[in-house]
Steps between C-alpha positions, in 0.01 A plus 500: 500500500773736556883526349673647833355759787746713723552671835707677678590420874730688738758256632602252201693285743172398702270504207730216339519300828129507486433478183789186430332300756102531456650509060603171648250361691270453194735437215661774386815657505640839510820653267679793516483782286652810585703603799126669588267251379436156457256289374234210623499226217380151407818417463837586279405335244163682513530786550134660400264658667714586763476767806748820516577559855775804554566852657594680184227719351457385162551784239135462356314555872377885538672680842142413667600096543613469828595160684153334648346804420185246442562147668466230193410160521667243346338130535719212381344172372612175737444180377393339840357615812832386689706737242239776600587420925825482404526871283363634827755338728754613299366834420487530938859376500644761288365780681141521349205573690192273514223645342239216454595113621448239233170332487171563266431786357215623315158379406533061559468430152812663351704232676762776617746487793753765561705668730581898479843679629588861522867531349715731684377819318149398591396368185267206484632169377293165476534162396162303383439150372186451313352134538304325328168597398 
């Protein structure tokens, strides 16, 4: 659905902690880009859609973007409901904030179970599995 989204964070070095080991937790991987920036992939030998995570201000941004100016939310897909209690463990590990335990979410017949974590600029990140219908 999408070829790559970005966002800026303020500390890189706790960002990638975070982000290598929930990345991780469900099967993905992250790769460096720039000394300011890297980047949360399928893996190196797939490298598309991938996430842009830095604290350079891209040249194309106006002067009004501003680091969690607006909170996202980024939801990764987990192939299990274990991969979805273990993004959250390791999201808690590496200095995330718990923002939703795993379990059921929404109306019983989408079959969903997630977990949601604030990153350390506040951001919302979740891991979901979708069963089966």
């Amino acid at each position: 659905m999408f070829d790559h989204i970005g966002f800026r964070v303020r500390d890189l070095r706790a960002s990638r902690r975070f982000y290598e080991a929930v990345a991780a937790s469900v099967g993905l991987q992250v790769a460096d880009n720039s000394d300011t920036s890297f980047l949360v992939i399928r893996s190196t030998d797939e490298r598309m859609p991938f996430i842009w995570i830095g604290t350079e201000e891209p040249k194309f941004w106006t002067a009004g973007n501003r680091v969690s100016n607006s909170p996202i939310h980024v939801a990764f897909s987990a192939r299990s409901e274990a991969q979805v209690d273990a993004f959250h463990e390791a999201a808690l590990r590496a200095g995330g904030t718990d923002n939703g335990k795993p379990g059921p979410r929404g109306p019983e017949e989408a079959h969903y179970y997630g977990a949601y974590v604030l990153d350390p600029d506040g951001n919302n990140i979740e891991a979901g599995f979708r069963g089966p219908a």
